[in-house]
N, C-alpha and C positions, 0 to 999 in steps of 0.2 A: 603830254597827255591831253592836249586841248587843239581845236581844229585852230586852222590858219584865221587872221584878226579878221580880213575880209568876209570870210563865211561866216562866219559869227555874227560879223555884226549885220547883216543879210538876213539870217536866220531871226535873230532875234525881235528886227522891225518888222519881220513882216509876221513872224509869230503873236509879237502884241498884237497887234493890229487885227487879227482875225480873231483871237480870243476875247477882246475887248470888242469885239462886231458881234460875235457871240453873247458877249456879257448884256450886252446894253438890250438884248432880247428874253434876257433871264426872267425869272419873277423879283431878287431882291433887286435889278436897276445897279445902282452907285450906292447903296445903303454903307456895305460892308469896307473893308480898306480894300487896296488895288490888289495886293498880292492874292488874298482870299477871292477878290473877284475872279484874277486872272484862271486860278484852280480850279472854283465853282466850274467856269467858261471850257476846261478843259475836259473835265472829268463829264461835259455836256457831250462835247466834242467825241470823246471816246467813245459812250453809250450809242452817239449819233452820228458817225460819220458824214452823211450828206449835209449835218451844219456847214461843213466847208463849202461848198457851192451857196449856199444861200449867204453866206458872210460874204464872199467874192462877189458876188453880184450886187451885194449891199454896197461894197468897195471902189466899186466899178462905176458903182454911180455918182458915187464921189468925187471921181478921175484919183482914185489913190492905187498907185502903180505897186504891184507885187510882183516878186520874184517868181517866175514856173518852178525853179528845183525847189525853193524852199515849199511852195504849195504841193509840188511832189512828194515831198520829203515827210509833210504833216498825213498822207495818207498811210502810211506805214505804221504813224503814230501808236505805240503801245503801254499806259500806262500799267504797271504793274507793284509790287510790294517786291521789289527783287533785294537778292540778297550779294551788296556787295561788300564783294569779298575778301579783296589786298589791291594791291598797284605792283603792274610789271615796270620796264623802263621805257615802257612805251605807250600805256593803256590802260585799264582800267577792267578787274575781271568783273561781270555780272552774272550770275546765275539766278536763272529763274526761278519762282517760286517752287514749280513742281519737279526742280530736281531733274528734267529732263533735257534741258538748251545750256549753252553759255555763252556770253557775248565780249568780245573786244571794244570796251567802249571809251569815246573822247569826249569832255569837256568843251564846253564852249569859250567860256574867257577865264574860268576860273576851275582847276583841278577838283574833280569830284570831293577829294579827301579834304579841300581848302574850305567848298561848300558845308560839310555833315562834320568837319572836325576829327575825322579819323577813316579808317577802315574796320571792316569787319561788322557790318551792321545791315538789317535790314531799312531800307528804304522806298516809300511810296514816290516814284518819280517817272518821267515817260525817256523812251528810247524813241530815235527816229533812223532810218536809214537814209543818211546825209553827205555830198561830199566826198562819196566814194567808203563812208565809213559808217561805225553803228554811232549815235551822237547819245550824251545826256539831253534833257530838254531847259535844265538847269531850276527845274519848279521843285522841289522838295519838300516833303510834310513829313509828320511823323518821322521818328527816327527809333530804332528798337536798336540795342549796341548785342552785340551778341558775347556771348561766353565762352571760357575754351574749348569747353565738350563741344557748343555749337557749332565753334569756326570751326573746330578738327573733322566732323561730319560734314558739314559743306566742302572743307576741304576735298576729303575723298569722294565726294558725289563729283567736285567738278574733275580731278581724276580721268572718275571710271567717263564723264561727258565728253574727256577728252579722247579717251580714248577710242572712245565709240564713235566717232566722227561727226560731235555734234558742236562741238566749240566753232564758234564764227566770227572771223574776226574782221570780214569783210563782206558786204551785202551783197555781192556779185556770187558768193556762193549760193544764196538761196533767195528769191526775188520777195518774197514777205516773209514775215516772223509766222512760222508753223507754228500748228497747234497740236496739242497732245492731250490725249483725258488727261483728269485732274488737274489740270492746271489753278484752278483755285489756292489759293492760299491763305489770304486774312479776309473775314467777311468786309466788309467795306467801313472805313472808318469815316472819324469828325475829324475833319483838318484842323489843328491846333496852330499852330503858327510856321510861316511858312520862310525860305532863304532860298531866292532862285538868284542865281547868276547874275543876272542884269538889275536886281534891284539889290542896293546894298543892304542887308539885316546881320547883325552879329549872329554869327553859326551858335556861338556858346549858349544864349537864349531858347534854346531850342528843348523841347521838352524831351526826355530818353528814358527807355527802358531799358534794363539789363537782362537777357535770358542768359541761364547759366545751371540747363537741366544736367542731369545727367548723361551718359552716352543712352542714346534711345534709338530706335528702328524708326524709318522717315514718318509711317502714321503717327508713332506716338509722337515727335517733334510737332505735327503739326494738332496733333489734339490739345497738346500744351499749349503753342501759339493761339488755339485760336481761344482756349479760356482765356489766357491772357488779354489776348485783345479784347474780348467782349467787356473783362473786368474793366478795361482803362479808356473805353471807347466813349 
């Protein structure tokens, strides 16, 4: 459930490296620790896509040699609060917040579940389409664990996703991540402490919520969520 060691480690030099080219353009600088840098640097990144060319050209002046697929790879970049959802024997399910996509997704050096300490939870983290595959980006914040009512409704959302011909489990079927109304789902939070792949932090430190509504139709799931969040944000 994790890509091959060389693309990994490909991916994830040349990912520091342009979120930290990012970072050093921010307003807080080096204030903050590395990992909070790195996310600040991302969540820039998202808002702004064209940061990537001004980071690259920052880098170039350098002579610091990057990867094309990997800078391919970061334009696809999607961070989202997705909710993932078990481990098959090959992959990793993610569904999207609004209930309409789902993704076959791989690790980088460390299995998604190894990162967040389990399955069945929502998670603020970016997808990339990498490698022939959909990728974690291995940054994770926040961590909501979900409840059974919850997981049992996701469950049947991804389902009816699959059967409707929206499950993807390789990027070659659809050349960017579509968008669909609603797509929203948690208003934007405070990153609390973060466990990305390449930097080692104990997962169990991680702060968690447990949702464990009743069974509810998808608006009221997400009206619950988002009082939730706003309370814990």
């Amino acid at each position: 459930m994790i890509i091959d060691p060389l693309s990994a480690s490909k991916f994830i030099a040349v990912y520091k490296a342009l979120l930290l080219e990012i970072d050093r353009t921010g307003h807080d600088g080096r204030k903050s620790n590395l990992i909070k840098r790195l996310v600040a640097a991302r969540s820039r990144l998202s808002s702004d896509p064209s940061l990537i060319e001004q980071a690259l050209a920052a880098l170039k002046s350098k002579s610091v040699a990057v990867d094309p697929e990997v800078v391919g790879s970061l334009r696809s970049l999607e961070v989202e609060n997705w909710v993932f959802l078990r481990d098959t024997k090959v992959h990793s399910l993610f569904v999207h917040p609004s209930e309409h996509r789902a993704y076959a997704v791989l690790g980088l050096n460390d299995r998604i579940r190894d990162i967040v300490g389990g399955v069945g939870v929502v998670i603020e983290t970016g997808l990339v389409q990498y490698a022939g595959r959909f990728v974690c980006d291995g940054l994770v914040s926040r961590i909501v664990w979900l409840g059974k009512n919850y997981r049992t409704n996701f469950n049947r959302a991804y389902q009816a996703i699959r059967s409707e011909g929206r499950f993807y489990s390789r990027y070659g079927v659809v050349n960017k991540f579509e968008e669909f109304p609603g797509d929203s789902f948690f208003p934007s939070t405070k990153v609390s402490l973060l466990a990305p792949c390449f930097v080692q932090v104990g997962c169990n430190s991680l702060p968690t919520v447990k949702l464990n509504f009743p069974l509810l139709p998808k608006a009221s799931r997400e009206a619950c969520l988002d009082i939730l969040q706003t309370g814990q944000g």
